[in-house]
C-alpha positions as CSV (number, residue, x, y, z in Angstrom):
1,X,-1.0,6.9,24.4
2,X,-3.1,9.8,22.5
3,X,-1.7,12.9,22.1
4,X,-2.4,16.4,23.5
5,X,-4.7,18.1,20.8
6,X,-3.1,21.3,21.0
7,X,0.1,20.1,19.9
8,X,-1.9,19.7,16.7
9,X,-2.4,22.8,15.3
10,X,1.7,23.5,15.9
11,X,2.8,21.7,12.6
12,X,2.3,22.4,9.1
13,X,2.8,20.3,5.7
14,X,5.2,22.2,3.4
15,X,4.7,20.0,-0.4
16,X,7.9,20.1,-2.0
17,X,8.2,20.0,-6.2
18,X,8.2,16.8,-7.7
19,X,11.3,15.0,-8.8
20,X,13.2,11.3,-9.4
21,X,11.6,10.9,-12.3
22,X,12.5,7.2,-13.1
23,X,11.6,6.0,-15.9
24,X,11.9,2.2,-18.0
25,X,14.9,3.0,-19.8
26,X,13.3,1.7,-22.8
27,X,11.4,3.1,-25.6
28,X,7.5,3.0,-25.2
29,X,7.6,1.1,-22.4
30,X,5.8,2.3,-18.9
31,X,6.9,1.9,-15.3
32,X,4.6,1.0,-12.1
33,X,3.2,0.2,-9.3
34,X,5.7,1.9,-7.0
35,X,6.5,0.9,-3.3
36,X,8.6,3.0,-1.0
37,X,9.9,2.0,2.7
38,X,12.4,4.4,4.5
39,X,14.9,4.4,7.8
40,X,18.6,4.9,8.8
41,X,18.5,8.4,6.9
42,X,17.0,6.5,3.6
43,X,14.4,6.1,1.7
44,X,14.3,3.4,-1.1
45,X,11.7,2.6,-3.8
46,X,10.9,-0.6,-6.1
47,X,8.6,-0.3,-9.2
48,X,7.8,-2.8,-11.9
49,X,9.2,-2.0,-15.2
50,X,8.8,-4.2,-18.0
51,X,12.7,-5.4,-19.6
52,X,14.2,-4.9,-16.4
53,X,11.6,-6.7,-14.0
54,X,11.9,-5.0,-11.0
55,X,13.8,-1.4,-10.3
56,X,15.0,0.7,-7.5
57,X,16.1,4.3,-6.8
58,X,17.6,5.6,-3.3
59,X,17.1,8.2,-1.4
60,X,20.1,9.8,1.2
61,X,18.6,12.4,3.7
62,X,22.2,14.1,3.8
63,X,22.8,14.6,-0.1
64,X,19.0,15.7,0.4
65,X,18.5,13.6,-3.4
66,X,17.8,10.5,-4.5
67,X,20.9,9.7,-5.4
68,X,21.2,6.3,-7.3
69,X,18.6,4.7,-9.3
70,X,19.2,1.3,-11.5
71,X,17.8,-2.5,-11.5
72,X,17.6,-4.9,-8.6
73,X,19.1,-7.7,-10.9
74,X,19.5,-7.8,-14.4
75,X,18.2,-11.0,-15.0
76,X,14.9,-10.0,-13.2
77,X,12.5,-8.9,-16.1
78,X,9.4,-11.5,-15.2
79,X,9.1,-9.9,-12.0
80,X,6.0,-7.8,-11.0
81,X,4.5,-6.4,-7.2
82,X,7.3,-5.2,-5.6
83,X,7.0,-4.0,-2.0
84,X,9.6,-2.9,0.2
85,X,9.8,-2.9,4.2
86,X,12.8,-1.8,6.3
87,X,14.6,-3.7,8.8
88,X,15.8,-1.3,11.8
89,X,18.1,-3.6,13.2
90,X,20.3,-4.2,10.3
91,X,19.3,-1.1,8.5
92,X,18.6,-3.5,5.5
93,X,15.9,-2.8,3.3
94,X,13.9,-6.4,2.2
95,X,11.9,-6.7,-0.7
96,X,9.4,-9.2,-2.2
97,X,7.8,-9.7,-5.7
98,X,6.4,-12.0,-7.5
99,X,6.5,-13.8,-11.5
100,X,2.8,-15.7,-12.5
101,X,3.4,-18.8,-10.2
102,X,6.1,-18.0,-7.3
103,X,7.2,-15.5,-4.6
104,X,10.5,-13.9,-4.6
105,X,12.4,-11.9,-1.7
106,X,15.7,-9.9,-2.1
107,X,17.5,-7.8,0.6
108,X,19.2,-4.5,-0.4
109,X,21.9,-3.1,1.7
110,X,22.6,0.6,1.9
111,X,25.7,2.1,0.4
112,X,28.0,4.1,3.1
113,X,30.0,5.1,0.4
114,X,29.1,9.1,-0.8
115,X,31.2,8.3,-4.3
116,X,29.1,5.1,-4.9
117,X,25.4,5.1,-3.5
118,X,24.1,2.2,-5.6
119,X,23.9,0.0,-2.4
120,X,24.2,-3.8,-3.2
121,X,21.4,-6.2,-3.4
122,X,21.9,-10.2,-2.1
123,X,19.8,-11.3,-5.2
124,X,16.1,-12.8,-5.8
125,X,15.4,-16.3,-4.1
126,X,12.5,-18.4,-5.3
127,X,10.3,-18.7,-1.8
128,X,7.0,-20.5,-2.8
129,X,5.5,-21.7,-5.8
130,X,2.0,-22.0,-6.6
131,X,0.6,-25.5,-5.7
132,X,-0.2,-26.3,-9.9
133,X,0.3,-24.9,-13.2
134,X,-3.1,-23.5,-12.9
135,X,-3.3,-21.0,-9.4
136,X,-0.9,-17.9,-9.7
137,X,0.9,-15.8,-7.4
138,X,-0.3,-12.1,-6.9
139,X,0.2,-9.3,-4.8
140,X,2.9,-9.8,-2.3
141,X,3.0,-7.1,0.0
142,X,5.8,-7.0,3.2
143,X,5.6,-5.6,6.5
144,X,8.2,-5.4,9.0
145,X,6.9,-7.0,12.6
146,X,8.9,-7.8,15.7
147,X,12.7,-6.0,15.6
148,X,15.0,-7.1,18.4
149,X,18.8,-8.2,18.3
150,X,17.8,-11.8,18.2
151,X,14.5,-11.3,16.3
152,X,14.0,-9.5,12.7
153,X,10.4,-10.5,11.4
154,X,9.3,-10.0,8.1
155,X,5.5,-11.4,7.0
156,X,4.6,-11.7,3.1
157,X,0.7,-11.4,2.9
158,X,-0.4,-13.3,-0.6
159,X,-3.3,-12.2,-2.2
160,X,-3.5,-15.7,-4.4
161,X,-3.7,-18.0,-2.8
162,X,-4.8,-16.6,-0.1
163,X,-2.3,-16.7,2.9
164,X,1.2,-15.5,4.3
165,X,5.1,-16.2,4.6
166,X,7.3,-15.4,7.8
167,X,10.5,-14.9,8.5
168,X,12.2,-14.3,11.9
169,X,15.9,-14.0,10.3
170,X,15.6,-10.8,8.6
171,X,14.5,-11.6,5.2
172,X,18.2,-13.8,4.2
173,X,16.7,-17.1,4.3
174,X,16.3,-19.2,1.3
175,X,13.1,-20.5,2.6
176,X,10.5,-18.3,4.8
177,X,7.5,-20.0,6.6
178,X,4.9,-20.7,4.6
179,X,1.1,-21.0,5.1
180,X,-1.5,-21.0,1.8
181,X,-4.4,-20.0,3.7
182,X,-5.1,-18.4,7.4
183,X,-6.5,-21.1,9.9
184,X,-7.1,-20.8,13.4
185,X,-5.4,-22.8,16.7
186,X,-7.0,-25.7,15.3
187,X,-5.4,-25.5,12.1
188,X,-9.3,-25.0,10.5
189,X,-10.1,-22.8,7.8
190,X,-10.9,-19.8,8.6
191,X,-12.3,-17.5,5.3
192,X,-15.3,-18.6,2.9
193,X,-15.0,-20.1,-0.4
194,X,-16.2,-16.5,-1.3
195,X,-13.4,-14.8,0.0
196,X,-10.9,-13.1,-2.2
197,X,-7.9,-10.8,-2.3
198,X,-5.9,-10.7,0.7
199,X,-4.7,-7.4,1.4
200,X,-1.5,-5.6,3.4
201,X,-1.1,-6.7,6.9
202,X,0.0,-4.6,9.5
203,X,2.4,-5.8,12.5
204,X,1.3,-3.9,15.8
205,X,2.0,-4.2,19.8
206,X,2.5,-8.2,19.0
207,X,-0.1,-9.1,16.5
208,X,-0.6,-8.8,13.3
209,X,-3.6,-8.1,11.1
210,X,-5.1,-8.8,7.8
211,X,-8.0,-7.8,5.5
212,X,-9.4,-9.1,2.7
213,X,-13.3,-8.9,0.6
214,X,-15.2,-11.8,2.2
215,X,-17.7,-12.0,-1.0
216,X,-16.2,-9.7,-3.8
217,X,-19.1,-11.2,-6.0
218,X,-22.2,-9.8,-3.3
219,X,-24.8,-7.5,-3.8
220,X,-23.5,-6.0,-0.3
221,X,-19.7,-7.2,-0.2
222,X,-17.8,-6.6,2.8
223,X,-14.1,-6.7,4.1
224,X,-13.3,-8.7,7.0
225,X,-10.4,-8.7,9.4
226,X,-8.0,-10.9,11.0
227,X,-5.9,-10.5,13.7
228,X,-3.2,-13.3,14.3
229,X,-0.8,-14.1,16.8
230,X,2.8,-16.2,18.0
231,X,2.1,-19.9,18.5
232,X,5.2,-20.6,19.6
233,X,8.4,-18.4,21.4
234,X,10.3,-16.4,18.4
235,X,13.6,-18.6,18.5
236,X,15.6,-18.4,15.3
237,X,17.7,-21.1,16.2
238,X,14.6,-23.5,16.6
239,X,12.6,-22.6,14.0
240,X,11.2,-25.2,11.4
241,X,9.7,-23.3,7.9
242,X,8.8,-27.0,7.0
243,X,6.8,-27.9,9.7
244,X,2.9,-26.4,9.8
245,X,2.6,-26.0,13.3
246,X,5.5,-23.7,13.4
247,X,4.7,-21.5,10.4
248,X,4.2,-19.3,13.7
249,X,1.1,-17.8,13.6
250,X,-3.0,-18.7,14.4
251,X,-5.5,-16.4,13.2
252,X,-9.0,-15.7,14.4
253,X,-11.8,-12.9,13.4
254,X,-11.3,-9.4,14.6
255,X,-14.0,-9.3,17.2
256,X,-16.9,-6.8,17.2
257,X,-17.2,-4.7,20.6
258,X,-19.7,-2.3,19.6
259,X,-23.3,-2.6,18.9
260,X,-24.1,-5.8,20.4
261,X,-26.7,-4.5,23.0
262,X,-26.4,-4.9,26.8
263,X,-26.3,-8.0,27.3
264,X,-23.3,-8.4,24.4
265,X,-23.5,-11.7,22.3
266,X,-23.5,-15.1,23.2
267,X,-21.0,-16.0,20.4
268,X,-18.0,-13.7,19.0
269,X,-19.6,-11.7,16.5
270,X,-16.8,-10.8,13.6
271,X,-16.1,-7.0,12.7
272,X,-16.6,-6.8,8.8
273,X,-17.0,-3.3,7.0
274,X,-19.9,-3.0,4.1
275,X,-19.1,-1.9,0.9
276,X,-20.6,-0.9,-1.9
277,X,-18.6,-2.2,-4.3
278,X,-15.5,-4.9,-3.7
279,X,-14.8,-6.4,-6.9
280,X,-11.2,-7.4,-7.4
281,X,-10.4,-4.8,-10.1
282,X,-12.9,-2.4,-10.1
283,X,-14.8,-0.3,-10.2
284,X,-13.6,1.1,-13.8
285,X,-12.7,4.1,-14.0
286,X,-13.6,6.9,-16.5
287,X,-10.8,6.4,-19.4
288,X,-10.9,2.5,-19.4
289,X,-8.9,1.0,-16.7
290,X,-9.8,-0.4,-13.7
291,X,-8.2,0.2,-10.2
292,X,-7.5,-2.7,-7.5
293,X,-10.1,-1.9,-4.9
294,X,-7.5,-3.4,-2.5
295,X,-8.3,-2.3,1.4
296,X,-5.2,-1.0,3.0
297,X,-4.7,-1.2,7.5
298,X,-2.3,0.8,8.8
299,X,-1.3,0.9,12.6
300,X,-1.4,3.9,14.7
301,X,2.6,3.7,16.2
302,X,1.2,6.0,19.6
303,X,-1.9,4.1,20.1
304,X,-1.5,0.4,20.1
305,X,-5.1,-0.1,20.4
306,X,-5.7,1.8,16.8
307,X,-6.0,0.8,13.6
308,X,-6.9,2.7,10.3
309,X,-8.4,1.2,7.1
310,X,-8.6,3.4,3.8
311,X,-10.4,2.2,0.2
312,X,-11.7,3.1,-2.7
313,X,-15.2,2.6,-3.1
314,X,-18.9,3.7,-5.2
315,X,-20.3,6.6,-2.9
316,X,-23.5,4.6,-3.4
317,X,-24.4,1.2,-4.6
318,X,-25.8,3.1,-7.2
319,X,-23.3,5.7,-8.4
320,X,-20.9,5.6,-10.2
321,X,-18.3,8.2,-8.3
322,X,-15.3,6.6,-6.9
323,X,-14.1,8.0,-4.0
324,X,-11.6,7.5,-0.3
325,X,-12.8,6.6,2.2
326,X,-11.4,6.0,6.0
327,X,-12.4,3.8,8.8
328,X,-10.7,4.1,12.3
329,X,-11.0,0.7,14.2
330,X,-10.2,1.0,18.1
331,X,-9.7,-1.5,20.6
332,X,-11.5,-2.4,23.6
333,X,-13.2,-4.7,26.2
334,X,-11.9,-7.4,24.1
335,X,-12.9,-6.5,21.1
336,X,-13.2,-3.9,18.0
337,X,-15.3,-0.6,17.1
338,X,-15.2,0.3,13.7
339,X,-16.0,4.4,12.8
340,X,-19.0,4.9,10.1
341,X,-16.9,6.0,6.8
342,X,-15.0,8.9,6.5
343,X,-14.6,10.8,3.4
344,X,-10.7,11.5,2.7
345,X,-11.3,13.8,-0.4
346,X,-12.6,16.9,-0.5
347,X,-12.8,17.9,-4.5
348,X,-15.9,19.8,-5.4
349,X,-16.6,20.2,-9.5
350,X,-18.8,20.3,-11.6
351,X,-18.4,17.2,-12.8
352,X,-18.2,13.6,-11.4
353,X,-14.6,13.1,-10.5
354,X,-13.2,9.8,-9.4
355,X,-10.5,9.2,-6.4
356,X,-8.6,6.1,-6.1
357,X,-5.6,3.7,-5.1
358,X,-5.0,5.7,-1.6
359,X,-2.2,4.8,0.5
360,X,-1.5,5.6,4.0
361,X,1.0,5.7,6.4
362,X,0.8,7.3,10.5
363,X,3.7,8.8,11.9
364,X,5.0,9.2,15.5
365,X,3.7,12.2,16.3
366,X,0.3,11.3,15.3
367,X,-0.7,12.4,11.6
368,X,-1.9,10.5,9.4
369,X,-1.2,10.8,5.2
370,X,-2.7,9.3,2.5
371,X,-2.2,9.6,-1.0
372,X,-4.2,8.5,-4.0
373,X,-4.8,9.5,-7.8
374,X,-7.4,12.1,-8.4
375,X,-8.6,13.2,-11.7
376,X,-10.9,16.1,-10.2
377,X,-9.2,18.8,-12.2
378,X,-10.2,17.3,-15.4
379,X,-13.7,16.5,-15.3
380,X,-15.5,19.0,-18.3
381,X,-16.7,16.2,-20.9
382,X,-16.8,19.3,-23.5
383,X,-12.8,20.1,-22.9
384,X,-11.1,17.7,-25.5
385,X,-8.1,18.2,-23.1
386,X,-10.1,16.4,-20.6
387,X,-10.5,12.9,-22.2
388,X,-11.6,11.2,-19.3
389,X,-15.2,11.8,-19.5
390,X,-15.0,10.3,-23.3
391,X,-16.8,7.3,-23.5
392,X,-15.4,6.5,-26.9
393,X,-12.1,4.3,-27.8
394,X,-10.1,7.3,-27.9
395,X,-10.4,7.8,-24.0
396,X,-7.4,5.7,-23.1
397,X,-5.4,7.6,-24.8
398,X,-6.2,11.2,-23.4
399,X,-6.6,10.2,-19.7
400,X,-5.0,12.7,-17.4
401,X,-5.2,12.6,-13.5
402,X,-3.0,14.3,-11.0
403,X,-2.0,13.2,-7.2
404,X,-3.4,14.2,-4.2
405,X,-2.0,13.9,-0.6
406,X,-4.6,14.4,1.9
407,X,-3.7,14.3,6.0
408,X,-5.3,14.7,9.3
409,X,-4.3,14.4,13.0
410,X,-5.6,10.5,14.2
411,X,-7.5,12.4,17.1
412,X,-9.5,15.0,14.6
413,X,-10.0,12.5,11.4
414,X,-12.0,15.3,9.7
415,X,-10.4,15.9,5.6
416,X,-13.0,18.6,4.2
417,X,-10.9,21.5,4.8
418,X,-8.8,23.0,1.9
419,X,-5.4,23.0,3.4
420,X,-6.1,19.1,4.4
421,X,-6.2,18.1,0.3
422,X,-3.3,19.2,-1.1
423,X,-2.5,18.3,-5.2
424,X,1.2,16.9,-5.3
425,X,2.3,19.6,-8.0
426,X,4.4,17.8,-11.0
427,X,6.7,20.3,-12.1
428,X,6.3,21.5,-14.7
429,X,2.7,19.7,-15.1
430,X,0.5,17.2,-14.0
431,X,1.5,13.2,-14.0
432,X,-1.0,12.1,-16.7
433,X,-2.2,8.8,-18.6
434,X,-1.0,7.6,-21.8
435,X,-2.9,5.4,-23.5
436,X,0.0,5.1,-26.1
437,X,2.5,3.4,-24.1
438,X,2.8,-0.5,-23.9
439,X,0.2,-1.6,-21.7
440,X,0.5,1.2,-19.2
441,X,-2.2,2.6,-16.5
442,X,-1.3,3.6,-13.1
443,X,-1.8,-0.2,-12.0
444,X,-2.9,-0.5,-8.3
445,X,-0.9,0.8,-6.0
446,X,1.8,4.0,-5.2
447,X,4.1,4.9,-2.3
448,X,3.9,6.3,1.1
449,X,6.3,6.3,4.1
450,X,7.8,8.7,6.4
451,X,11.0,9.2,8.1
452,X,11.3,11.8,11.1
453,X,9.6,15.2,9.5
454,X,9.4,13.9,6.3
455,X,6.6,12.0,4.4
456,X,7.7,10.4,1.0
457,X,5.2,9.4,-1.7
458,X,6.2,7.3,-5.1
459,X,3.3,7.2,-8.1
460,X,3.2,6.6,-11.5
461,X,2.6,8.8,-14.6
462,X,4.1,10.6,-17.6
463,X,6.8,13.4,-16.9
464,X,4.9,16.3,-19.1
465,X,2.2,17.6,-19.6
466,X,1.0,16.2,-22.7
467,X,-0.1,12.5,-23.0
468,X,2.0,11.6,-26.2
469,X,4.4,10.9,-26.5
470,X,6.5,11.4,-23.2
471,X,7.6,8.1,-21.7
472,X,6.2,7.2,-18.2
473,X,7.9,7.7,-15.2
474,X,7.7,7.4,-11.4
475,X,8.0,10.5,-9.8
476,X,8.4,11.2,-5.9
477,X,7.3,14.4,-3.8
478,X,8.6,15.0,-0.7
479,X,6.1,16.4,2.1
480,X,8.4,18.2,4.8
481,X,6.8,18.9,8.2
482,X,7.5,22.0,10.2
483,X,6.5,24.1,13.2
484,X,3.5,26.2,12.1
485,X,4.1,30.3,12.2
């Protein structure tokens, strides 16, 4: 279905002042890497933070707060990449992270009690560790797929090694399916050597997708795509996470559609997206730190037959300005058209300004919201208040960036205007860098997820304006959507 584009210009985004404000609750010690996930009138949020491993904070659309925040587990301090996904059956909330060799999942049920909102969680289980001493775990990320009475599917995507776990139970097992790399009905291989960094999957209309950077090493890198698919009937009572053949999924390419002249191609041509530049952690950023250049697809819930993929990227093989950028891949005649590249931010200064780690998230009436960190309002390389222009040691430590939250209706994918880039204001200041805290930079990714008019975002930062010595935090701001005047 596509909506009416007159019913478009009818709503308006109203950015509400920042608050939560969690931070580590230890001295000089920063918090990240944020994920958020909301439903039944909740929204709940993970972030790493070091001591504690993995923490949470709830928020209750009645009380109109977040309302709790604390840790997952005590006894949880090596974990790191949380992510979060909501079960709508149960109204569960099921979580995954990871320590250097092994993926974990929890579930965290919501609290009905107003005098105790804590919620409880079932505690971390051990899912899958890496093959030897030598490969790692990284980057877990969670989506919710199928949700029935009979049928609550959760897939893990794995950026190393490469591949997925599944669930069909809702997340409680003590061992989800488990495949170390994505092969097709032949149970074949079906990346390059090259390929690294598996990225967020997305679960739409029955299928679900992955990305990834097919040769992050390339002169001209690209992201490829993957769509898989059930092998066999979603029965939790016959359901074998031990056996391969019923790890329940075969993946092939994401097909191309367009382009192939009149006649089409003989073969199936794969859909891949260039890039100009897909290294793992990179580029670098001005200040010192580098930025996952992780991909991000995100299904369109009123057009099964759309798909949206956001990145960071050079504007030019050449340059060195990092900014968003937006693909919108549609489906049809058996196979995918991919947009040329949109440009999500809008900033013009003076100076080079850099844009990066956007997340996105589409909502049921057909907007789409992205967020990312944007340091275009400190760009002057003479302002020693700027910093992150420096190119001496002392950057790091005088870093500042803000947030930005940039949205669009799926039908008119066009950012540039002023009202479509809006800076997340941190009362009373800007989220900033500190180069003084223990090991802390944004890391790679921050929150986004929206429940009925309301779009929640998570990122990381310090709480005031100045870089030192406040203590990070993660901060939230609400985006409330109402009929336009």
């Amino acid at each position: 279905m596509t909506l009416a584009a007159p019913a478009f210009a009818q709503r308006d985004p109203n950015v509400q002042p920042r608050d939560l404000g969690v931070g580590n609750g230890a001295s000089n010690k920063a918090v990240w890497e944020p994920a958020v996930a909301a439903g039944g009138g909740r929204a709940v949020t993970v972030f790493h933070a070091p001591t504690f491993g993995v923490k949470y904070a709830v928020y209750d659309m009645v009380a109109d707060d977040w309302v709790f925040e604390g840790a997952t587990d005590p006894n949880s301090a090596g974990l790191h990449d949380p992510s979060i996904a909501y079960n709508s059956v149960t109204g569960e909330f099921v979580a995954c992270a990871r320590t250097g060799r092994a993926v974990w999942t929890n579930v965290f049920t919501p609290s009905n009690d107003p005098n105790d909102p804590s919620g409880s969680w079932a505690g971390w289980i051990r899912q899958r560790r890496a093959d030897n001493d030598i490969q790692g775990m990284d980057k877990p990320w969670i989506i919710a797929g199928e949700m029935s009475a009979d049928v609550q599917e959760f897939y893990i995507v794995l950026h190393a090694p490469m591949g997925y776990l599944r669930t069909i139970t809702g997340g409680h097992d003590d061992e989800w399916a488990y495949d170390k790399v994505f092969l097709n009905g032949n149970r074949q291989l079906l990346l390059p050597n090259t390929a690294g960094f598996a990225f967020p999957a997305v679960w739409q209309d029955g299928e679900v997708y992955a990305c990834y950077h097919e040769d992050p090493g390339a002169e001209q890198p690209t992201i490829g795509l993957l769509v898989g698919e059930d092998i066999n009937p979603l029965d939790p009572n016959n359901f074998d996470p031990n056996d391969p053949n019923e790890v329940g999924v075969t993946w092939r390419v994401m097909e191309k559609q367009c382009g192939l002249g009149p006649l089409g191609g003989q073969n199936p041509v794969p859909l891949k997206i260039s890039v100009n530049k897909a290294k793992a952690f990179g580029p670098v950023l001005p200040g010192g730190f580098g930025a996952s250049s992780a991909p991000q697809l995100v299904a369109d819930p009123t057009d099964p037959d759309r798909l949206l993929l956001v990145y960071h990227d050079l504007a030019d093989p050449n340059s060195t300005d990092v900014n968003i950028y937006l693909h919108e891949l549609t489906r049809g005649g058996g196979g995918w058209c991919a947009s040329e590249r949109i440009l999500v931010n809008n900033d013009v200064t003076q100076f080079e300004s850099d844009q990066w780690a956007p997340s996105m998230t589409i909502d049921d009436q057909g907007y789409v919201h992205i967020i990312f960190y944007d340091d275009r309002d400190f760009t002057d390389p003479n302002d020693p208040n700027d910093g992150d222009q420096q190119p001496d040691s002392t950057a790091r430590a005088t870093t500042k960036y803000n947030v930005y939250y940039a949205w669009a209706p799926v039908d008119d994918l066009d950012f540039s205007a002023a009202t479509r880039n809006r800076e997340l204001f941190a009362s009373p200041a800007e989220t900033a860098y500190d180069g003084s805290l223990s090991a802390f930079d944004p890391h790679e990714y921050n929150g986004i997820a929206w429940l009925g008019d309301v779009v929640f975002t998570t990122y990381a930062g310090t709480w005031e304006a100045d870089t030192q010595p406040n203590e990070s935090a993660i901060s939230s701001s609400r985006i409330i959507w109402h009929d336009a005047p």
